[in-house]
DRENPA-3360 file (N, C-alpha, C; in nm, 2 decimals, always signed):
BEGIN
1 = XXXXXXXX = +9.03/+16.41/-5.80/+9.10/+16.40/-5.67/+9.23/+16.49/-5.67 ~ +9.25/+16.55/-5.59/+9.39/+16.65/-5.55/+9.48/+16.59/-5.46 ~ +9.60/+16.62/-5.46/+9.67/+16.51/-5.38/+9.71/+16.65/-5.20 ~ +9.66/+16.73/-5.26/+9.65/+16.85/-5.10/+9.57/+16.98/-5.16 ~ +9.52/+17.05/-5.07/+9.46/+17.18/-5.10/+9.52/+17.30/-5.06 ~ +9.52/+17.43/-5.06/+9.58/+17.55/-5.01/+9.53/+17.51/-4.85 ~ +9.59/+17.55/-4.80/+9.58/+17.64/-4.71/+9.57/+17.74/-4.63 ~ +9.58/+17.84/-4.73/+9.58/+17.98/-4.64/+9.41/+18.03/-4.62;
9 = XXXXXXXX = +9.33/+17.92/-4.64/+9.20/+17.93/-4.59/+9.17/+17.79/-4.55 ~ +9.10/+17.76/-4.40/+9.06/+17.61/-4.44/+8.92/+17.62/-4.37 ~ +8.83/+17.59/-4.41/+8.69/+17.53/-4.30/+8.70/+17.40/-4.28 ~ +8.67/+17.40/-4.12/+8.67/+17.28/-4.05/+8.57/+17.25/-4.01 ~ +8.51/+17.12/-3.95/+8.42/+17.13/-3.85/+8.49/+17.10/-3.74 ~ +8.48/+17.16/-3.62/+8.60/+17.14/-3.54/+8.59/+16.98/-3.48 ~ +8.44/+16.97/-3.46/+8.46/+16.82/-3.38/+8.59/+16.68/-3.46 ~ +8.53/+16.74/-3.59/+8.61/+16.62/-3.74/+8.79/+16.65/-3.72;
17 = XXXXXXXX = +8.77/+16.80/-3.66/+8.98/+16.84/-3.60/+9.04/+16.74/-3.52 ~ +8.95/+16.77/-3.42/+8.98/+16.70/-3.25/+8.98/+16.58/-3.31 ~ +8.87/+16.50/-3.35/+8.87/+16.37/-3.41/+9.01/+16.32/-3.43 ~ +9.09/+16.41/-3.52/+9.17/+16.39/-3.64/+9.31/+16.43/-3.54 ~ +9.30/+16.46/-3.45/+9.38/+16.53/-3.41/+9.48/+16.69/-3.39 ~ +9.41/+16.71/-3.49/+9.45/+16.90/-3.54/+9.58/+16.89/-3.57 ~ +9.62/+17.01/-3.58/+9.80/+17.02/-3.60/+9.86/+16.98/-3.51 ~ +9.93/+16.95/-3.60/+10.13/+16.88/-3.54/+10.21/+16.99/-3.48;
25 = XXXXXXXX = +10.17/+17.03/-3.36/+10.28/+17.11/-3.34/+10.43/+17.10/-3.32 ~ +10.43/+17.00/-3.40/+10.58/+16.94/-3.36/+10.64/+16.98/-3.49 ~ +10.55/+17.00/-3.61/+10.56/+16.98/-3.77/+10.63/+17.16/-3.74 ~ +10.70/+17.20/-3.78/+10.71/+17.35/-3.83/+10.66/+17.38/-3.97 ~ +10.69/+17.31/-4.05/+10.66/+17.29/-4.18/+10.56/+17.18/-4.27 ~ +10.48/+17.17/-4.34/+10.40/+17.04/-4.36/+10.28/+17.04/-4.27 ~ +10.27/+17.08/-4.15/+10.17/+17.01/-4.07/+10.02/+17.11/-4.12 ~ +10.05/+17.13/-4.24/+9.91/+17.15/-4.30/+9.86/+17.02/-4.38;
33 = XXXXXXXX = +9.97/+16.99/-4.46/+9.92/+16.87/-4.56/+9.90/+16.77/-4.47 ~ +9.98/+16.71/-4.34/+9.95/+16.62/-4.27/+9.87/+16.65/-4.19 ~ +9.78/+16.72/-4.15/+9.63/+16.71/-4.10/+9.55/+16.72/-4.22 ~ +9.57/+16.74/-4.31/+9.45/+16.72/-4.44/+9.42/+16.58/-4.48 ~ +9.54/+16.52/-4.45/+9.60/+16.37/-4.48/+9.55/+16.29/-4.39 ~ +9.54/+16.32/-4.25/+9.52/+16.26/-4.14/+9.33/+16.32/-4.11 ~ +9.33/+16.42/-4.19/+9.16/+16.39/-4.17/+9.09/+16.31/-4.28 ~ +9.16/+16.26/-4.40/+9.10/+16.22/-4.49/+9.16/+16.04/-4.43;
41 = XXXXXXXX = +9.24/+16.00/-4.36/+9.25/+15.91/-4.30/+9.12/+15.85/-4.21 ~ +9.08/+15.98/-4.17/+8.98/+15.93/-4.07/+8.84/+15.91/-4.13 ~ +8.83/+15.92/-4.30/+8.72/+15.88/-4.34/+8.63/+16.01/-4.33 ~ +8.70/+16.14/-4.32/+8.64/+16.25/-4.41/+8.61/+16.32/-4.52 ~ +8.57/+16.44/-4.57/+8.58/+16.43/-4.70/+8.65/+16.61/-4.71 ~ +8.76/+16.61/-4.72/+8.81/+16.76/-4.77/+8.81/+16.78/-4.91 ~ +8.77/+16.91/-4.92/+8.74/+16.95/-5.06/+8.82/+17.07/-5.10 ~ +8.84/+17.06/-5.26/+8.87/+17.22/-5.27/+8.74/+17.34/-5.33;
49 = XXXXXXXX = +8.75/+17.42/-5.24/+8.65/+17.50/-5.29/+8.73/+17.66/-5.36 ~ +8.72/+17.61/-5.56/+8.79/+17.76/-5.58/+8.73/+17.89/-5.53 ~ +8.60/+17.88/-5.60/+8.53/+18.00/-5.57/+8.58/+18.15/-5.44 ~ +8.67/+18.09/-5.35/+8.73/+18.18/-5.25/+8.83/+18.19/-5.30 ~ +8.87/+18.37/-5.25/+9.00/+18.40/-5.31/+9.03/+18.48/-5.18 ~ +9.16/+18.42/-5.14/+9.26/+18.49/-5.03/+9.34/+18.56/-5.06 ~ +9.39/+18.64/-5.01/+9.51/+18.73/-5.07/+9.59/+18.69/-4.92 ~ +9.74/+18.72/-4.93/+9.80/+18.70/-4.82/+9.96/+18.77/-4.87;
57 = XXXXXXXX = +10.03/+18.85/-4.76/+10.14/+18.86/-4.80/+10.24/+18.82/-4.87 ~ +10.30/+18.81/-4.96/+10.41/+18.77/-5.01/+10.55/+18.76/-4.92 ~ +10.62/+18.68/-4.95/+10.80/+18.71/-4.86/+10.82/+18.84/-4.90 ~ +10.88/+18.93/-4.82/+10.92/+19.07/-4.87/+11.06/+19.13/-4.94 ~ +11.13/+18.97/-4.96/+11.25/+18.98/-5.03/+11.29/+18.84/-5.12 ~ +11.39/+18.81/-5.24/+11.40/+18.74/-5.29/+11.47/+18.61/-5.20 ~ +11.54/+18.63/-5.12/+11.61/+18.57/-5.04/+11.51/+18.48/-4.92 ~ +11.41/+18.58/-4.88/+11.31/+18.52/-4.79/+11.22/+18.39/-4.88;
65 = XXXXXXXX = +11.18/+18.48/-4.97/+11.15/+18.35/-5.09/+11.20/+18.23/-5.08 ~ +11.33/+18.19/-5.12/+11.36/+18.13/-5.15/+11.42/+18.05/-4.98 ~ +11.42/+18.10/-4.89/+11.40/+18.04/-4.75/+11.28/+17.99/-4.72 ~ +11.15/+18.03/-4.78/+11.02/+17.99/-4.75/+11.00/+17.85/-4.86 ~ +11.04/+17.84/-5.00/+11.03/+17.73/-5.07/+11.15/+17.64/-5.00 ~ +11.27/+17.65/-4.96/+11.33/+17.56/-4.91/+11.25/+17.49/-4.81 ~ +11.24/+17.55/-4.66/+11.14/+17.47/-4.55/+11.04/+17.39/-4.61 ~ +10.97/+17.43/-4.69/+10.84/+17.37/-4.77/+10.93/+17.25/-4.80;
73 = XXXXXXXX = +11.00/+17.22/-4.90/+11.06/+17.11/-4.93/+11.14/+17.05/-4.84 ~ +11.22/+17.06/-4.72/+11.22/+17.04/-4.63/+11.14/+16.96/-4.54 ~ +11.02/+16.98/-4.55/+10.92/+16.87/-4.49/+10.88/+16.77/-4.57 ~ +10.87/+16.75/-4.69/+10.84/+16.61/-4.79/+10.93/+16.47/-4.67 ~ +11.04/+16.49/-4.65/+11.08/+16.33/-4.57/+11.00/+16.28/-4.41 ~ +10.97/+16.42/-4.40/+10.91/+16.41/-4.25/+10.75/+16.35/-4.30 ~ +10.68/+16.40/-4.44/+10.56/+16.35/-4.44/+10.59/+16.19/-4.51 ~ +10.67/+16.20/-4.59/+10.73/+16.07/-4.63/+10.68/+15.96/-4.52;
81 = XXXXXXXX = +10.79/+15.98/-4.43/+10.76/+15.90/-4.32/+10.65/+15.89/-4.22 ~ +10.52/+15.97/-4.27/+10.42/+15.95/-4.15/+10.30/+15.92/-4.28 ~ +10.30/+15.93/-4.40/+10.23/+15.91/-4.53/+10.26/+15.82/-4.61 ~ +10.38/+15.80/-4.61/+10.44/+15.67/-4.72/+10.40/+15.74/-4.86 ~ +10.40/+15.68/-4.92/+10.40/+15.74/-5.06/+10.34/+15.84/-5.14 ~ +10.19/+15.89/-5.07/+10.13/+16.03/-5.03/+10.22/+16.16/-5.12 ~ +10.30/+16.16/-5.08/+10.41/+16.29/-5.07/+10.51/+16.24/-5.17 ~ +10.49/+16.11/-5.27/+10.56/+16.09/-5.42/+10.58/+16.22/-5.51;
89 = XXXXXXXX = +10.69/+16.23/-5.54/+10.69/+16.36/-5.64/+10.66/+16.32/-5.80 ~ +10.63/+16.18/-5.84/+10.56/+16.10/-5.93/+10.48/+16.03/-5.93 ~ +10.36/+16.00/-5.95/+10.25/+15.92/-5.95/+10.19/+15.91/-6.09 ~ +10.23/+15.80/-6.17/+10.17/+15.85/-6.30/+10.18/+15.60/-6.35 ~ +10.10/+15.63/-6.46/+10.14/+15.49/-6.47/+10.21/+15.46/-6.55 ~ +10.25/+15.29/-6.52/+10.41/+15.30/-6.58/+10.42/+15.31/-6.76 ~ +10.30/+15.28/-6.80/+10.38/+15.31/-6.99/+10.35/+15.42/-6.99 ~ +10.30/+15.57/-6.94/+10.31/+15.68/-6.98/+10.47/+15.73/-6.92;
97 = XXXXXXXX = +10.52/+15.69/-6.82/+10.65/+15.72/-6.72/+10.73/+15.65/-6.82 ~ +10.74/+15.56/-6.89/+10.84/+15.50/-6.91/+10.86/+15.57/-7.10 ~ +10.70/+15.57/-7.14/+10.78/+15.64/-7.29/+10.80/+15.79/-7.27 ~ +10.78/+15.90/-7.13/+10.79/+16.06/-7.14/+10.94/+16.01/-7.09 ~ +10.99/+15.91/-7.01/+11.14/+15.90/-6.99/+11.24/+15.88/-7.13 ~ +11.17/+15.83/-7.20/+11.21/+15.75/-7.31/+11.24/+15.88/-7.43 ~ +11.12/+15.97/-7.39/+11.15/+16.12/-7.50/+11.25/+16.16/-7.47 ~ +11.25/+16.18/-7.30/+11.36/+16.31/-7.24/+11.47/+16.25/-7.24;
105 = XXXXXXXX = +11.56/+16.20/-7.20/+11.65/+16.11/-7.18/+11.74/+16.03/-7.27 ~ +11.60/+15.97/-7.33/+11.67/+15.89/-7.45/+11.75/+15.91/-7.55 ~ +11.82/+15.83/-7.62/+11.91/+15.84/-7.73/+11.81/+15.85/-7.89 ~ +11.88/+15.90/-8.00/+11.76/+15.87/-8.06/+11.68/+15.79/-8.12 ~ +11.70/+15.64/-8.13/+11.66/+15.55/-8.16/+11.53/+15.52/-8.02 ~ +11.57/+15.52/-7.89/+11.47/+15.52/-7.80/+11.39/+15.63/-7.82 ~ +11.43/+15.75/-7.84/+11.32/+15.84/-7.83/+11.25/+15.80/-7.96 ~ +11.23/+15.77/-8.06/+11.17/+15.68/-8.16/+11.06/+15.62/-8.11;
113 = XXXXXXXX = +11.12/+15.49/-8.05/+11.07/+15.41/-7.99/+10.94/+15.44/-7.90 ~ +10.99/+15.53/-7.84/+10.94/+15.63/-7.71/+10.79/+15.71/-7.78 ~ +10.83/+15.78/-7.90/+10.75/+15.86/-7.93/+10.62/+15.75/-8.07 ~ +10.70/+15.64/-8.08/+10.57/+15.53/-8.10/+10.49/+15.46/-8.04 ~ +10.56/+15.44/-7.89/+10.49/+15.36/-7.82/+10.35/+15.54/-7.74 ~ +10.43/+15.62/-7.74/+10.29/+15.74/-7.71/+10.18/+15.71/-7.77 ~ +10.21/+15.74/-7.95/+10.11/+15.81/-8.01/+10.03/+15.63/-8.02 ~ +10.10/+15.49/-7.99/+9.97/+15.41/-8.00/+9.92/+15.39/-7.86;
121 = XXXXXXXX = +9.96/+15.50/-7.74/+9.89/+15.47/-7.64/+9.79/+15.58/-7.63 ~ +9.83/+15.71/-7.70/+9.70/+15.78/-7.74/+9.58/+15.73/-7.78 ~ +9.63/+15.66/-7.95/+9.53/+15.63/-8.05/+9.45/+15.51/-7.93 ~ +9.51/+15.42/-7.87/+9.44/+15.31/-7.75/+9.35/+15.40/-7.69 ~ +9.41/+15.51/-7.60/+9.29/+15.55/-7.49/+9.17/+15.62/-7.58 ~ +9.20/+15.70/-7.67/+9.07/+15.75/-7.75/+9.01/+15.67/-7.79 ~ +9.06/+15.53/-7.84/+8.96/+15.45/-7.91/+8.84/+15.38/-7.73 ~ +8.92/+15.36/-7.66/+8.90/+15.31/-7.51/+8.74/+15.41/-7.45;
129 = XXXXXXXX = +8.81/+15.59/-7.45/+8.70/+15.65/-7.44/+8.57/+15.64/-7.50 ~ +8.61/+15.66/-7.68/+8.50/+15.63/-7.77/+8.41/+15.49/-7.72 ~ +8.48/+15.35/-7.67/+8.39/+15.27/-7.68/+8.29/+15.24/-7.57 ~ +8.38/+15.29/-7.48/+8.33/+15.24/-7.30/+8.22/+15.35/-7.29 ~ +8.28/+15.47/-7.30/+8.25/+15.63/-7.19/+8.16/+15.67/-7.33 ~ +8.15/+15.64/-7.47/+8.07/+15.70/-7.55/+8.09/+15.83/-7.61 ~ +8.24/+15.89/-7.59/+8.25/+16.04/-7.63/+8.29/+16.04/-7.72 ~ +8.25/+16.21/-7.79/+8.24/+16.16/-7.95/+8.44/+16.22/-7.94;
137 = XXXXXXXX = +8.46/+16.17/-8.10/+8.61/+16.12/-8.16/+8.71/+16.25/-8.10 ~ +8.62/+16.38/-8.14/+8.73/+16.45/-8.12/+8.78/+16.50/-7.96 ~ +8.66/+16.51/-7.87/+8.68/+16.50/-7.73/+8.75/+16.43/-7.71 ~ +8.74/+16.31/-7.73/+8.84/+16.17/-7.70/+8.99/+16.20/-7.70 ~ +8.98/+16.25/-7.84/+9.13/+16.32/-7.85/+9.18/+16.41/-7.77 ~ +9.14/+16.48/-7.75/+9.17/+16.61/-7.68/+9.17/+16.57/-7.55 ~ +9.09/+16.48/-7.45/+9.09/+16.41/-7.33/+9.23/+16.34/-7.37 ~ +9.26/+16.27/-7.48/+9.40/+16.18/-7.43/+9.51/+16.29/-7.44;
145 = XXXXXXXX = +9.54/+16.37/-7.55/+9.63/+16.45/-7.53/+9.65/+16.52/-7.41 ~ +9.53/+16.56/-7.33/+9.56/+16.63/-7.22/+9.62/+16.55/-7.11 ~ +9.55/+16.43/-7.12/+9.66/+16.31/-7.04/+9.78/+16.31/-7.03 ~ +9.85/+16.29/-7.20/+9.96/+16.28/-7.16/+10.08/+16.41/-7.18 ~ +9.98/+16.51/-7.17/+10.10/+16.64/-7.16/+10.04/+16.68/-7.02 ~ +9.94/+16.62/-6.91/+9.97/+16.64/-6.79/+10.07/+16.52/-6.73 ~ +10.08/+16.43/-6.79/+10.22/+16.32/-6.73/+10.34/+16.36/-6.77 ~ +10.35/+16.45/-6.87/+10.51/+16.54/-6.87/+10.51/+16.62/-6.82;
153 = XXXXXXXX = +10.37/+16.73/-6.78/+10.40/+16.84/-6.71/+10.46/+16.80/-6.55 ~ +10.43/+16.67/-6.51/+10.45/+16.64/-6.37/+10.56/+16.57/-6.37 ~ +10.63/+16.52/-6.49/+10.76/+16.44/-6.51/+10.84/+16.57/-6.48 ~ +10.82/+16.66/-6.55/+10.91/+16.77/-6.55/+10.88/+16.81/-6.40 ~ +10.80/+16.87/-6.34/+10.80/+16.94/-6.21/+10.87/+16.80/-6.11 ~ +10.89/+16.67/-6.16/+10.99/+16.59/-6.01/+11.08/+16.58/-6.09 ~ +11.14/+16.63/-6.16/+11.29/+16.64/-6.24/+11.37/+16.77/-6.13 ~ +11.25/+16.88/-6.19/+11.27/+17.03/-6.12/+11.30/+17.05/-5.97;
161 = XXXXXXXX = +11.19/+16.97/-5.93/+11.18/+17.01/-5.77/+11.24/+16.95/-5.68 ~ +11.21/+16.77/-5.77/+11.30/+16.66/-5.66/+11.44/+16.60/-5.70 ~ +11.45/+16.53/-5.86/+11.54/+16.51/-5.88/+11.68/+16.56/-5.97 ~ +11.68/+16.68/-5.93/+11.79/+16.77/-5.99/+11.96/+16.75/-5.97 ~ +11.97/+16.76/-5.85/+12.07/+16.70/-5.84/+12.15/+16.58/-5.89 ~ +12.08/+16.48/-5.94/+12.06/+16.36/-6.02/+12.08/+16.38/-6.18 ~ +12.04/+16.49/-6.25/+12.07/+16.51/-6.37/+12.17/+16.59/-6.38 ~ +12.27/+16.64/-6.34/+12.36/+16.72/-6.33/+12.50/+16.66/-6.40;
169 = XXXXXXXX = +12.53/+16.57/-6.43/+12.65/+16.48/-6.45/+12.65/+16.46/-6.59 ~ +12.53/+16.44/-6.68/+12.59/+16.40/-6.80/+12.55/+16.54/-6.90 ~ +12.61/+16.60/-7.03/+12.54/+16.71/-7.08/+12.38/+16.63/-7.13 ~ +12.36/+16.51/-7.17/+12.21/+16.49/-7.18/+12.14/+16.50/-7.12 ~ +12.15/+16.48/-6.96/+12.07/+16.49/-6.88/+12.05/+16.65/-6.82 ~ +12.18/+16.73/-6.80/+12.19/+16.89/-6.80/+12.01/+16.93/-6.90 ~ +12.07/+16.88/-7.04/+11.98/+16.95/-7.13/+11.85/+16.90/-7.12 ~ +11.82/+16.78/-7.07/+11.65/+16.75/-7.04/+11.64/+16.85/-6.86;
177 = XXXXXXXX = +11.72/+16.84/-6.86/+11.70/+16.94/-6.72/+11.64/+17.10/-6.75 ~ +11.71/+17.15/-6.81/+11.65/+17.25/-6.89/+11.56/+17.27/-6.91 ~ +11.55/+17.16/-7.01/+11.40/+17.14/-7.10/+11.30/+17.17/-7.00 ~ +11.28/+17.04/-6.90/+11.19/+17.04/-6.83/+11.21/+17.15/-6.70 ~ +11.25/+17.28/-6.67/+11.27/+17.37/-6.63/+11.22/+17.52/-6.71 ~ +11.22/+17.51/-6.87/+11.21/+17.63/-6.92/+11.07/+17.63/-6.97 ~ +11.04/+17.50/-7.08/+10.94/+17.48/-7.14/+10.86/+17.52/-7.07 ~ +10.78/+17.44/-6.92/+10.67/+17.48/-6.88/+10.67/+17.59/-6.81;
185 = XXXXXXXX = +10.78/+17.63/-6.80/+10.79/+17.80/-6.72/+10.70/+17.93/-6.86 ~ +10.77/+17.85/-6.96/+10.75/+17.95/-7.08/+10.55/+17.94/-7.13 ~ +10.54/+17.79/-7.09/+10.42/+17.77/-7.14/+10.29/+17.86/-7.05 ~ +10.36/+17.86/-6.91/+10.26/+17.91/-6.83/+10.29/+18.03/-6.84 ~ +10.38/+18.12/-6.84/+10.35/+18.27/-6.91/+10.26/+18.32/-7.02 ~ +10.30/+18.21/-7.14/+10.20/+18.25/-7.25/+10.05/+18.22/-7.22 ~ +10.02/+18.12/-7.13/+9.91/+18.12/-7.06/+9.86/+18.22/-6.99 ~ +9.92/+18.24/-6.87/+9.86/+18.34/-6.77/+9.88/+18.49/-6.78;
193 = XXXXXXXX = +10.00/+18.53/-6.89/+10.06/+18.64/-6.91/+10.08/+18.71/-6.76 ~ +10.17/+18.69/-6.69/+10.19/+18.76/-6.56/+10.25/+18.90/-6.62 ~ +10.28/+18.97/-6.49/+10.30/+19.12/-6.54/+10.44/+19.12/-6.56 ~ +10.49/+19.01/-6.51/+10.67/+19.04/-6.55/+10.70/+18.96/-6.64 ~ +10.81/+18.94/-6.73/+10.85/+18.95/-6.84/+10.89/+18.77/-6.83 ~ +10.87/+18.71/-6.91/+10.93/+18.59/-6.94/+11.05/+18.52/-6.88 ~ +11.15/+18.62/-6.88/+11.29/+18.57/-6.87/+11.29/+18.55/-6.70 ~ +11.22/+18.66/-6.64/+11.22/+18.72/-6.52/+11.15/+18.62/-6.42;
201 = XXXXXXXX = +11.00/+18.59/-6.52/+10.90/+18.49/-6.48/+10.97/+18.33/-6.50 ~ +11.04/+18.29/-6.57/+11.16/+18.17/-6.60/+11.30/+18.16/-6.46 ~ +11.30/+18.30/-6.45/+11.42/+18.27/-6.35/+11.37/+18.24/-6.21 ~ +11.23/+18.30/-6.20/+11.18/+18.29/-6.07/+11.12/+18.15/-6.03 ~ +11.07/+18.14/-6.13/+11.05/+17.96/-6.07/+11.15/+17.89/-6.06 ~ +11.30/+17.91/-6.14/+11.40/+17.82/-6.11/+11.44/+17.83/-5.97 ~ +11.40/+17.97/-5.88/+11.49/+17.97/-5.77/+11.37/+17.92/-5.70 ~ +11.23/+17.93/-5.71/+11.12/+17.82/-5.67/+11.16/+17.70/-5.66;
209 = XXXXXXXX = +11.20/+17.61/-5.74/+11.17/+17.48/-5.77/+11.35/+17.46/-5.73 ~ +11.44/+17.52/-5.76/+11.56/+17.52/-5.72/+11.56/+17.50/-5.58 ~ +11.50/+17.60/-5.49/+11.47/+17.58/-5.35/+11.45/+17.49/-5.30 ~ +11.34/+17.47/-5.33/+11.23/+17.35/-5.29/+11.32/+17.24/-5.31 ~ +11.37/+17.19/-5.43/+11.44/+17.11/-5.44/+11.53/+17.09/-5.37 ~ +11.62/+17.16/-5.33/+11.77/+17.20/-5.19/+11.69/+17.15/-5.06 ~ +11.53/+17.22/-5.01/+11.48/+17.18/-4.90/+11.46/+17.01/-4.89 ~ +11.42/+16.96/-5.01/+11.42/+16.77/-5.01/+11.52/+16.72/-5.00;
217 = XXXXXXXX = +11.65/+16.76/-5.05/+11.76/+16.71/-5.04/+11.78/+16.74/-4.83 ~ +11.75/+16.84/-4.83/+11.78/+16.86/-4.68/+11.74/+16.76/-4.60 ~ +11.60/+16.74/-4.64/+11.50/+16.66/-4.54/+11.53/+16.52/-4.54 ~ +11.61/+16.48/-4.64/+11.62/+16.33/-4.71/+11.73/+16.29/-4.63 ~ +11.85/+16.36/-4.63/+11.98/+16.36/-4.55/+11.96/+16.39/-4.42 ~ +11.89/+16.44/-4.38/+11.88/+16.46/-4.21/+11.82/+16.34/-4.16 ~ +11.71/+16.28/-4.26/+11.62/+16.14/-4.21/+11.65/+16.02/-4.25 ~ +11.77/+16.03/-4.31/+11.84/+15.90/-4.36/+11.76/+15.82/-4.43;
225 = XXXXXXXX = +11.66/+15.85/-4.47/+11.55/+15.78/-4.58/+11.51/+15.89/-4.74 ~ +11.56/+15.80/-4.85/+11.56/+15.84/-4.97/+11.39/+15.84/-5.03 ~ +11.28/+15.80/-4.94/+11.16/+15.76/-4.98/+11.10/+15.86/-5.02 ~ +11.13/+15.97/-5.01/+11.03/+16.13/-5.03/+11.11/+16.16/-5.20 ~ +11.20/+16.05/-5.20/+11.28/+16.07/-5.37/+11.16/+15.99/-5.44 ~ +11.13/+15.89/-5.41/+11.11/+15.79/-5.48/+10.96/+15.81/-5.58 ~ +10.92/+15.77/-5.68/+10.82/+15.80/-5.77/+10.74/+15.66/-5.74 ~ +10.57/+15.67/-5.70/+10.47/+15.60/-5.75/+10.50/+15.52/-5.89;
233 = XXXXXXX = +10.48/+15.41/-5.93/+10.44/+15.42/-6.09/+10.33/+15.28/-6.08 ~ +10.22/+15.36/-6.13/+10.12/+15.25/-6.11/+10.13/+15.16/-6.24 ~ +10.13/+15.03/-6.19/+10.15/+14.90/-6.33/+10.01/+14.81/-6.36 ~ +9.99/+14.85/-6.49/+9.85/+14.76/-6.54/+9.81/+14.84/-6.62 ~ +9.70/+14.81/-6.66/+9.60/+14.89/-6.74/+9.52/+15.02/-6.70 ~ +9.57/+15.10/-6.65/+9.53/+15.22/-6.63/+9.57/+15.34/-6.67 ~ +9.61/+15.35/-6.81/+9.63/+15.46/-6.85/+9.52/+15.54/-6.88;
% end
């Protein structure tokens, strides 16, 4: 499940629009995710389909960039309020949330803690995999690790995007700020190898996610509701 899809392509059936109501012309920003939201309300099924590739202009300056990621963030409090928790910049469950807080944040005795209570919630889900789902040991493994370095990859992107302003006060929090700003900047270069350079590809997401981040704070203070801050954390047994 995806929590939105692109849109710079969408197929509809139109009758399932009208149904749904179509766009918000009222939305300047968002009212893509909130009709995808509001057709999947009505008990449709939107999908992502990779296989299409769109190309579409770029902003034609750094400045427009970063005017185009602000609006974007900008609308999270307006979907906030017509989605409720939908538009969370965390959704993860709470012992994976609570020991990737426990790494970043913590002192070192909690990060200890932190980084014991991980590796036996690892060793739990692979053993969990292996007995229920039948996969053999080393899949297992590799399914739980990817678990929980996608619950830091997303701890770090609502540190980045949403709550930045928040870590700015102590040098501990400065430096998990960082962390969670450079690391996965650095990781996805050596992945994708884009054509520009590291440092270049590092700065540009910060004024990404910097933006974006400025647009939620915008949207949050205009609407007098902090809910587009706030993190899902699902509690029980579902890691």
């Amino acid at each position: 499940r995806t929590s939105y899809v692109p849109s710079a392509m969408l197929v509809v059936r139109t009758n399932m629009l009208e149904e749904a109501g179509g766009f918000d012309e009222a939305m300047r920003y968002g009212e893509d995710v909130d009709m995808v939201w509001r057709l999947i309300q009505h008990g449709h099924l939107v999908r992502f389909e990779p296989a299409a590739v769109v190309h579409h202009r770029n902003r034609p300056s750094v400045a427009a960039f970063a005017r185009q990621r602000f609006s974007y963030g900008s609308s999270a409090a307006e979907l906030s309020a017509r989605h409720g928790d939908k538009v969370s910049p965390l959704q993860l469950p709470a012992n994976i949330t609570m020991t990737t807080l426990g790494l970043l944040f913590g002192g070192r005795r909690l990060r200890l803690v932190a980084a014991a209570a991980t590796a036996s919630s690892i060793v739990a889900l692979t053993r969990k995999l292996i007995g229920k789902v039948d996969v053999p040991v080393k899949e297992a493994a590799r399914l739980t690790v990817m678990t929980h370095g996608y619950a830091v990859h997303g701890l770090a992107a609502a540190v980045t995007r949403s709550w930045a302003p928040l870590l700015v006060w102590t040098s501990r929090s400065r430096q998990a700020l960082a962390a969670a700003l450079v690391v996965p900047a650095m990781i996805d270069w050596f992945r994708t190898r884009p054509a520009n350079n590291l440092v270049t590809h590092t700065a540009f997401r910060a004024l990404d996610h910097g933006s974006y981040c400025a647009g939620v704070w915008a949207g949050v203070l205009r609407s007098g509701s902090v809910a587009a801050l706030l993190p899902k954390v699902r509690i029980g047994n579902n890691s």
